[in-house]
N, C-alpha and C positions, 0 to 999 in steps of 0.2 A: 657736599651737596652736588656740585658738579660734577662727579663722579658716578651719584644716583640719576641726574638726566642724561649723561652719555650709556648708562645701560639702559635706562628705561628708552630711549631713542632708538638705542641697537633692537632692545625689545620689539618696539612698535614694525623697525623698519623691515625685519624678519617676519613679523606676523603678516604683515602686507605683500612680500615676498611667497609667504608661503599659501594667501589666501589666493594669487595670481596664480601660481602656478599647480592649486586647486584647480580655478575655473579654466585654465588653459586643457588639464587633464580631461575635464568632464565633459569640453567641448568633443574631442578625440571619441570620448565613448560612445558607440551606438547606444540611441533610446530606442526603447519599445515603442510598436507602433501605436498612434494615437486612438481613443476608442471609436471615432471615426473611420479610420483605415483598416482596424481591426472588424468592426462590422461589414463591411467592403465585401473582405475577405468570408465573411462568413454568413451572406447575405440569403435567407434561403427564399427569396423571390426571386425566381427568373424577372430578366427583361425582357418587358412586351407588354402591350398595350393594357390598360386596365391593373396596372401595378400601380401609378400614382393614386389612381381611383381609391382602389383597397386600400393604401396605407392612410389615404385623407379622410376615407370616409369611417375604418372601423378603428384607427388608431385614437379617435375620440375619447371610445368608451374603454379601451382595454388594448391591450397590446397587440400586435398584428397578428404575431406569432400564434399567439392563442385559435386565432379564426383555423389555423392550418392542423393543430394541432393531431385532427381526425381525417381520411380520406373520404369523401361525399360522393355521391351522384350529382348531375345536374338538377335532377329534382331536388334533391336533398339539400342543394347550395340555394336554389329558389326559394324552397320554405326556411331556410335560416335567413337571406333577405330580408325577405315580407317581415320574418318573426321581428330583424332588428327596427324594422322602417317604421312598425309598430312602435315600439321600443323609443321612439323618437332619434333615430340613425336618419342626418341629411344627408340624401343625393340628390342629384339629377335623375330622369329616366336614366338619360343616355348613360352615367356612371353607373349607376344601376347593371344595369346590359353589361358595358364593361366587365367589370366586376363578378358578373356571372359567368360569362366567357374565360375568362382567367383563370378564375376560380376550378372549371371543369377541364379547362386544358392542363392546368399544372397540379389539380390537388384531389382529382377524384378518381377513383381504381380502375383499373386496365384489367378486363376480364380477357384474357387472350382465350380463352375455350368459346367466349359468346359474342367476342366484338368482328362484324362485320371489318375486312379489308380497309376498307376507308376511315373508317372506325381506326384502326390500328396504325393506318399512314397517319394519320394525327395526334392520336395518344403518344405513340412511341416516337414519331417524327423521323420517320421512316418512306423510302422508297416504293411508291405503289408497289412492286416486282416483288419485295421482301413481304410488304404486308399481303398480298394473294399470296407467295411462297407458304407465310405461317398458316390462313386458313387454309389450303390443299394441304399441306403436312397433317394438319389437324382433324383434314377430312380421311385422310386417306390413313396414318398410323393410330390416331385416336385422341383422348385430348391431352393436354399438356400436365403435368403436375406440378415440375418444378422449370425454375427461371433454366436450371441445367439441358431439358428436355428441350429446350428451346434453342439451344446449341448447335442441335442437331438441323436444323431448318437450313435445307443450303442458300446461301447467299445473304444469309443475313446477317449483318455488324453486329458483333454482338456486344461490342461497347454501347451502342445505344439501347441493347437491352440490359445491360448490366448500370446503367446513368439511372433507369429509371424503374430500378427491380423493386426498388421498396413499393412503386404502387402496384405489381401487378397482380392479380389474385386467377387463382385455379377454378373459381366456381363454376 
């Protein structure tokens, strides 16, 4: 009998042993990042103002992500407002406005053949210099087809149009 509690002892003291230096291994390992840190990173709301807005106001009824899912007008982001306020969506005016602002800055199409200079220093968030650069290119060689054609425009970064290519459209 004494002999079965000096192994079953040896047993336990080993399993204890071996469960420490378990937990000492796992501290060592990098963990993935949390899904918090993970959305961070994968965030597709720019910062600025009328982001708290939007996620408090449309995260209610459906996910945020969804609102973006299509590029709109400003008109086009108005009448989806109005539809949801209907709809019984609480805002404020003021979040209201927010909210449309935002909206038409970060998620509605960049017509570079018809948007006026100013128009274009704020869609693109660009340099007055560069946005008259693009309409005189445009006036003077013709209009643009592709995001490439816009390459050509001197003086313009063209990281800031390659950030923001998926909105722009040829119309």
């Amino acid at each position: 009998m004494r002999a079965m509690t000096r192994a079953t002892l040896t047993l336990l003291m080993s399993a204890i042993a071996l469960v420490v230096a378990a937990a000492t291994a796992s501290a060592r390992v990098p963990q993935p990042p949390s899904p918090a840190t993970a959305d961070a990173a994968h965030d597709p709301f720019p910062e600025a103002t009328g982001k708290t807005a939007l996620l408090k106001v449309c995260s209610n009824c459906h996910t945020a992500e969804t609102v973006i899912q299509t590029l709109r007008t400003r008109q086009e982001w108005s009448d989806i407002l109005d539809q949801m306020s209907r709809f019984g969506a609480e805002a404020s005016d003021q979040e209201v406005d927010q909210i449309l602002a935002y909206l038409t800055r970060h998620f509605s199409p960049i017509s570079v053949n018809k948007a006026t200079a100013t128009e274009l220093e704020a869609a693109l968030d660009i340099p007055a210099a560069a946005a008259e650069a693009i309409v005189a290119y445009r006036a003077d060689k013709s209009e643009f087809k592709t995001v490439d054609d816009l390459k050509n425009v001197p003086g313009l970064e063209i990281a800031k149009i390659e950030a923001k290519k998926a909105r722009i459209v040829f119309q």
